[in-house]
Structure formats: C-alpha cells, structure tokens
C-alpha positions as CSV (number, residue, x, y, z in Angstrom):
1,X,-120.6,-22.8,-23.2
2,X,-120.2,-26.4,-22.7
3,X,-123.1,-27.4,-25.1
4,X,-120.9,-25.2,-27.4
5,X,-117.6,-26.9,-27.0
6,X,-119.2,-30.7,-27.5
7,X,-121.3,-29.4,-31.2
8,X,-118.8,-29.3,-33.9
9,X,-118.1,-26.5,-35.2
10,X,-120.4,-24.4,-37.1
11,X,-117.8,-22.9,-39.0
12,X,-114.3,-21.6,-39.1
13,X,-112.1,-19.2,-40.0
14,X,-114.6,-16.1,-42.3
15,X,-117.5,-19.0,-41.9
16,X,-117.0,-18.8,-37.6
17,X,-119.6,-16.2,-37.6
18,X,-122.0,-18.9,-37.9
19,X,-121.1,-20.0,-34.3
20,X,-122.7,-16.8,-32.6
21,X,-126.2,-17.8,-33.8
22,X,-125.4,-21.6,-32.8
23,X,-124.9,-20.0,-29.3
24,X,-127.8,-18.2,-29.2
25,X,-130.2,-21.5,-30.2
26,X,-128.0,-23.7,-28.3
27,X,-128.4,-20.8,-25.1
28,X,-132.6,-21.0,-25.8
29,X,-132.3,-24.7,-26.5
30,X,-130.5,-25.6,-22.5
31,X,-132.7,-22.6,-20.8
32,X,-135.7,-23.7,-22.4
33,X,-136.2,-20.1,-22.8
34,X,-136.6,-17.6,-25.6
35,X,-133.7,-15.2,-24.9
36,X,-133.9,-13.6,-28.4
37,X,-134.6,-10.3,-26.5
38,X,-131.5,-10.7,-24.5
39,X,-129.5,-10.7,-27.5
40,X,-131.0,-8.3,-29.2
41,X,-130.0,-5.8,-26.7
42,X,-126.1,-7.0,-26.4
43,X,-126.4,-6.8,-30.3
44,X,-126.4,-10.9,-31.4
45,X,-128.5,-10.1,-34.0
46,X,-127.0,-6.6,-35.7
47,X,-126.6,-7.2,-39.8
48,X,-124.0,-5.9,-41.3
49,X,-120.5,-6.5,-42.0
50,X,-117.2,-6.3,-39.6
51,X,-114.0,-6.7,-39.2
52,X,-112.1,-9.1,-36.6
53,X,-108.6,-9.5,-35.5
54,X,-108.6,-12.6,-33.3
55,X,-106.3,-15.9,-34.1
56,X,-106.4,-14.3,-37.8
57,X,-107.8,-11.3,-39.3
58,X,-111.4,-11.6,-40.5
59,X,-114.2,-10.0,-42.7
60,X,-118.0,-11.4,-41.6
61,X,-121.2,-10.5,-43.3
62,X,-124.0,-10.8,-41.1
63,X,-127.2,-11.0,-43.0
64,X,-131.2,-9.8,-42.2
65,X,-131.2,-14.4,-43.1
66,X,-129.2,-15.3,-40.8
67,X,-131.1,-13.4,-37.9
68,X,-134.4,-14.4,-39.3
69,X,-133.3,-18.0,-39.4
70,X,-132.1,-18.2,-35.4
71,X,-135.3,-16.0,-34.6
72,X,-136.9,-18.6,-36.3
73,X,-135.6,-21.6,-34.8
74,X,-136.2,-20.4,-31.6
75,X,-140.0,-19.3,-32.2
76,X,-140.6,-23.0,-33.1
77,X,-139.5,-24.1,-30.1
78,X,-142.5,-22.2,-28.0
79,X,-140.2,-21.1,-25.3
80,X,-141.4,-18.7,-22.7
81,X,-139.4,-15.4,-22.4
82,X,-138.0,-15.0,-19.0
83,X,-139.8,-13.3,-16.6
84,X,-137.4,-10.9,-16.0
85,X,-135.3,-8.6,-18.4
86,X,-131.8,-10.7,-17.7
87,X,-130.0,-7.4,-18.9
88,X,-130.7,-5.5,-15.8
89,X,-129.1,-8.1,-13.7
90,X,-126.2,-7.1,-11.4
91,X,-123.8,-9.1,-9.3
C-alpha cells in the first residue's frame, strides 16, 4: 500500500477504477512475483460494470482491455508465480 500512496493517482472519482489494476502491477512489481492468479480468484480482474457508494456514488466499467493490459504488463516482467497458492493462507 505504500508504493500506492507515493504514485499519483491513477484516477479519480468514475476514472478511480483505474487504481485497482495499478495495485495489482505495483503488488507484482515490489514482490517480484506474478500474483495475477491471486487476483483472479479475489475477483481483480471480473469485467463488467458496478456500482459504488464510497466518498461519492459511482458507476465503473471494467473492460476485457483493461484486464488484458495489467495481465500484460505483468507477463513482461517474467515474474515467477509463487510457489504457493497465497489464497489458502491462514493466520
């Protein structure tokens, strides 16, 4: 999260949406890992479109693009996956 807080912004307000897949690269990108499974399963990369209420009320629009492009950026990078599935951790 603190790689997060020190990029600008990707977007705001109907445009925030952007910010999940700049998480997602900038999570790959500080891991050195390809954790594009891992967010596939707690659903980073669904498409469609939803509804938020959260310091304003917004409509997003997640697109088959937008998925492919983060997929994409992190494929370039050659990461390993993690050895593990990192969803079946417990504390």
């Amino acid at each position: 999260m603190e790689q997060m807080r020190l990029c600008p912004d990707a977007g705001t307000g109907r445009n925030a949406i952007w910010n999940q897949f700049e998480f997602v690269k900038l999570c790959g990108d500080v891991g050195q890992l390809d954790l594009t499974d891992f967010f596939d399963k707690w659903g980073f990369f669904w498409v469609g479109e939803m509804t938020m209420n959260d310091y304003g009320k917004y409509q997003y629009t997640i697109t088959q693009e937008m998925v492919d492009e983060a997929k994409s950026y992190i494929a370039k990078k050659g990461y390993k996956k993690p050895s593990e599935d990192l969803t079946l951790i417990e504390e």
